[in-house]
DSSP file (Angstrom, degrees, kcal/mol; ACC not computed):
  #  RESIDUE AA STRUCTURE BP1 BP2  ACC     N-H-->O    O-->H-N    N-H-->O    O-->H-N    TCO  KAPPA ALPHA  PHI   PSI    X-CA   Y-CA   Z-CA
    1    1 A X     >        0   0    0      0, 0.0     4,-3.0     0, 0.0     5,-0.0   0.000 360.0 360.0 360.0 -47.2   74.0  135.5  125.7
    2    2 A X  H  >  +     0   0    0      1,-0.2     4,-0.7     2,-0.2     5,-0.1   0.928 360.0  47.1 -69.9 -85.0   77.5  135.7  123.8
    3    3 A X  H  > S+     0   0    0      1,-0.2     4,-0.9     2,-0.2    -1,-0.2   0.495 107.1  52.7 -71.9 -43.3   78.5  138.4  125.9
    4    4 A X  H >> S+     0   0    0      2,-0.1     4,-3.4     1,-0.1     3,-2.3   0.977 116.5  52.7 -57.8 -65.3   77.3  136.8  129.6
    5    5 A X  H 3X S+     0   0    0     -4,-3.0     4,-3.1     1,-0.3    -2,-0.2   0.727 100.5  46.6 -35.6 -56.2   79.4  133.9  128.4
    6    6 A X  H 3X S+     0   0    0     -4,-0.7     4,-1.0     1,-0.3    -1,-0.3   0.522 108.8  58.2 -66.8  -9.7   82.4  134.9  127.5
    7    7 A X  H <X S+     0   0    0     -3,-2.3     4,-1.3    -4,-0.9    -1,-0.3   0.398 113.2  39.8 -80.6 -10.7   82.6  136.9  130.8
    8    8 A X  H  X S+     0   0    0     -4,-3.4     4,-2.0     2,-0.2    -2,-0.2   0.818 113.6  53.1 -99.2 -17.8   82.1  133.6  133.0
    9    9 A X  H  X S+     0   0    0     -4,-3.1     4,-2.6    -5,-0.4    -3,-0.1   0.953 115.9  40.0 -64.5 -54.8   84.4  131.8  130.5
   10   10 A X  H  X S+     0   0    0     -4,-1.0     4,-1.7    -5,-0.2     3,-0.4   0.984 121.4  42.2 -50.5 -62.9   87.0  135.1  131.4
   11   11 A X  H  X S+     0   0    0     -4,-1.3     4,-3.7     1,-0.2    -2,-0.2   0.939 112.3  57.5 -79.2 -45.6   85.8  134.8  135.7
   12   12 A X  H  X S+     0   0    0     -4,-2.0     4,-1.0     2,-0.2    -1,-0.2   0.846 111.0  44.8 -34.8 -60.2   86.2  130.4  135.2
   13   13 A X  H >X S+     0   0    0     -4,-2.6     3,-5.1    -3,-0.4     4,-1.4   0.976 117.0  43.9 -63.8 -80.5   90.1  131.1  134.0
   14   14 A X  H >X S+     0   0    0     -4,-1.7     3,-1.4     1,-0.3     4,-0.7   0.763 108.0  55.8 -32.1 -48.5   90.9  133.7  136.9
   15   15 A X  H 3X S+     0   0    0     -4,-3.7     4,-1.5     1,-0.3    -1,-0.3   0.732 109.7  47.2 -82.3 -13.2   89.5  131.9  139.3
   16   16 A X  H <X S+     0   0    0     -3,-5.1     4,-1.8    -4,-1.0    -1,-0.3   0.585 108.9  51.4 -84.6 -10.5   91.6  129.1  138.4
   17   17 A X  H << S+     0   0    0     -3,-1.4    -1,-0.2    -4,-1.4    -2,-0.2   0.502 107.1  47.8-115.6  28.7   94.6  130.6  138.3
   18   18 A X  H >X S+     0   0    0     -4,-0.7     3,-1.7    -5,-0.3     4,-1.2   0.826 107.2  63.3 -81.3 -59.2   94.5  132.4  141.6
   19   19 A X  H >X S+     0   0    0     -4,-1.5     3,-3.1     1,-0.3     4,-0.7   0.782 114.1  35.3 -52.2 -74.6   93.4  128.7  143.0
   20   20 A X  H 3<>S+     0   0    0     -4,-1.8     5,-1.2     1,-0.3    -1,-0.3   0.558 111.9  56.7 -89.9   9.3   97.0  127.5  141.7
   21   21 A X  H <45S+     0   0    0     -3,-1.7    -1,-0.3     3,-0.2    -2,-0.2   0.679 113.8  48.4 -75.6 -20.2   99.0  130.8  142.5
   22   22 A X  H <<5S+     0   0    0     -3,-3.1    -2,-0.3    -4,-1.2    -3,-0.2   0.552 119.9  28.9 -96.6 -15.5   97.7  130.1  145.9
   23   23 A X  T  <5S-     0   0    0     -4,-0.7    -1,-0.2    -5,-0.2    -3,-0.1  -0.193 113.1-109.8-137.3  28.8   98.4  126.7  146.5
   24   24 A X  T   5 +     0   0    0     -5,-0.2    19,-0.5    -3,-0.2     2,-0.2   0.691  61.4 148.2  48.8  31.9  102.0  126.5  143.9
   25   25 A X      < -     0   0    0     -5,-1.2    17,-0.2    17,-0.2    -2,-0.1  -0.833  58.2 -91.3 -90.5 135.1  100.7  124.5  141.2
   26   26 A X        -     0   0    0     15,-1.6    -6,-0.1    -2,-0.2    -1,-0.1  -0.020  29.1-162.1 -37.6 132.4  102.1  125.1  137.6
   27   27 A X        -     0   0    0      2,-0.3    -1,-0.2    -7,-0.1     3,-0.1   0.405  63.3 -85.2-103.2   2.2  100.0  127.8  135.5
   28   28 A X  S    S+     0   0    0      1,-0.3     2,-0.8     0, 0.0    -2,-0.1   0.497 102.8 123.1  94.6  13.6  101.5  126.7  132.3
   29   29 A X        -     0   0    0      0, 0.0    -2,-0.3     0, 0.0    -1,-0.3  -0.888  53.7-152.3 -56.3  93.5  104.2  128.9  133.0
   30   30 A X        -     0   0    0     -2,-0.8     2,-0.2    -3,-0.1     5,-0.1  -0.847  20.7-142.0 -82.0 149.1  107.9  127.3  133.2
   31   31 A X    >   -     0   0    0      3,-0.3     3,-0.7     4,-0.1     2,-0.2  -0.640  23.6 -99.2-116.9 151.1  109.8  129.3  135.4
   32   32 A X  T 3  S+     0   0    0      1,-0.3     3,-0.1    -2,-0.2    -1,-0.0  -0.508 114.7  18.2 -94.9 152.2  113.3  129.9  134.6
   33   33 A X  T 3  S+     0   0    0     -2,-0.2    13,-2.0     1,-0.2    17,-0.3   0.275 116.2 102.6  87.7 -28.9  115.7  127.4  136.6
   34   34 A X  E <   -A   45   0A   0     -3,-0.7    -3,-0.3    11,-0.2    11,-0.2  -0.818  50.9-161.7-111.5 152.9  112.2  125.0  137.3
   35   35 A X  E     -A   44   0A   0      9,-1.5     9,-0.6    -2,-0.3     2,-0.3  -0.362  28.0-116.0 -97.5 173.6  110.5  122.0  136.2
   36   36 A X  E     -A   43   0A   0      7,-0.3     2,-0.6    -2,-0.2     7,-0.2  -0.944  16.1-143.3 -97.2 125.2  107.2  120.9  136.4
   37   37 A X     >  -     0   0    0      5,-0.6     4,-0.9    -2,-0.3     5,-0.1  -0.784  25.1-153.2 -87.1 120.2  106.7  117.2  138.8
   38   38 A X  T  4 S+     0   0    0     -2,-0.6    -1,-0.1     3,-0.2     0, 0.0   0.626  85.9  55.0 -83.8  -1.0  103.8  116.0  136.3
   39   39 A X  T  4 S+     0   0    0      3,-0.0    -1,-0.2     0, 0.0    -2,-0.0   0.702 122.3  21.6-100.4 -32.5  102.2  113.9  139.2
   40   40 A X  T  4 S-     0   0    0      2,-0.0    -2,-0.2   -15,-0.0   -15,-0.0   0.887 100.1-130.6 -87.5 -47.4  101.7  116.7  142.0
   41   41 A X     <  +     0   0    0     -4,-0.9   -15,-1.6   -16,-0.0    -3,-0.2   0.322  62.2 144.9  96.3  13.0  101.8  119.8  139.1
   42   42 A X        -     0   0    0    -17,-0.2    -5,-0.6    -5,-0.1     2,-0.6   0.039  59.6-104.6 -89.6-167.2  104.2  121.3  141.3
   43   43 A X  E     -A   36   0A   0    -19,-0.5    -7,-0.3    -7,-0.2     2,-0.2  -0.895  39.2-167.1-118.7 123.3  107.3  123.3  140.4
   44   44 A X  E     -A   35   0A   0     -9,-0.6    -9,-1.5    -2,-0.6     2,-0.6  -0.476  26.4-110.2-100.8 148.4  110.8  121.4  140.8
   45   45 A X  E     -A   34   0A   0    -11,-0.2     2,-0.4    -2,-0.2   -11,-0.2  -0.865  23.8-142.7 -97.3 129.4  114.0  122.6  140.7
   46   46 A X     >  -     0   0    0    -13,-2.0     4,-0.8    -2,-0.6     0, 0.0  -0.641   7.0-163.6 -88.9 139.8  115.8  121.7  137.7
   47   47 A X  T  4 S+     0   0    0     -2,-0.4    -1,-0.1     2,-0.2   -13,-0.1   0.027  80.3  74.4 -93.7   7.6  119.3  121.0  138.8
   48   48 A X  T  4 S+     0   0    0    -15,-0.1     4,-0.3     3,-0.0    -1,-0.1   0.862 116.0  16.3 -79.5 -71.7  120.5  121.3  135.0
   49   49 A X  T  > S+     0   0    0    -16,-0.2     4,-1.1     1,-0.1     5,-0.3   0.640  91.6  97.6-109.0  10.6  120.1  125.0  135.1
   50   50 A X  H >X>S+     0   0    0     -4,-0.8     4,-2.5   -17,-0.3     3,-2.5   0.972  88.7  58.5 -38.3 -69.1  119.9  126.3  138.6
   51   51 A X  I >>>S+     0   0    0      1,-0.3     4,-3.0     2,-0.2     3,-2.1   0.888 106.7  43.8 -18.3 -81.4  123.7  127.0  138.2
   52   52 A X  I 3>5S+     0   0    0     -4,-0.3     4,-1.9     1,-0.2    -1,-0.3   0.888 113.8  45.4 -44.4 -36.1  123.4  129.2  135.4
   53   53 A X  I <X5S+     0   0    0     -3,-2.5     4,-0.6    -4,-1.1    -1,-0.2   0.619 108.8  58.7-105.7   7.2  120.5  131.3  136.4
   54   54 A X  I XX5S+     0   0    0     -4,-2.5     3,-1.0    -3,-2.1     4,-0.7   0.927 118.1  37.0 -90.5 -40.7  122.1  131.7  140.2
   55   55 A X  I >X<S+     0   0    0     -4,-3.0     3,-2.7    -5,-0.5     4,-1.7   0.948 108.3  58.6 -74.8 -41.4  125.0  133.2  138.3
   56   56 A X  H 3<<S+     0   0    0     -4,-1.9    -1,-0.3    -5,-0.6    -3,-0.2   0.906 115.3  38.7 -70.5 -28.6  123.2  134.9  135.7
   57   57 A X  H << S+     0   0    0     -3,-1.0    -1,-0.4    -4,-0.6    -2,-0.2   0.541 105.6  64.1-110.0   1.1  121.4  136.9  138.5
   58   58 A X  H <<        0   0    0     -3,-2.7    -2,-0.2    -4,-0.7    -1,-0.2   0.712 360.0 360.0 -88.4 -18.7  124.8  137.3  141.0
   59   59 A X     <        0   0    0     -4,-1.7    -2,-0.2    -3,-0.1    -1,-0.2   0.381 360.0 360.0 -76.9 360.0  126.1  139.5  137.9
């Protein structure tokens, strides 16, 4: 019984975090350079550090 569970508890996660890798919704991941909008979930660009991380990666 403990064993069935915790594999649909494991298949229940994935499947939700394909659903918002496919449609761009935050995964409880901050991305560096991005916000979170806390009304869609979506991922913003923070205009604070964009600067910095377009340089950090043109070096």
């Amino acid at each position: 019984m403990t064993k069935y569970y915790s594999w649909q508890v494991l298949q229940d996660i994935r499947r939700g975090m394909n659903y918002n890798a496919e449609h761009e919704l935050c995964n409880r991941h901050k991305l560096l350079g991005h916000g979170v909008n806390r009304a869609t979930k979506k991922y913003i660009v923070d205009t604070d550090t964009i600067l910095f991380v377009r340089q950090m990666f043109d070096e």
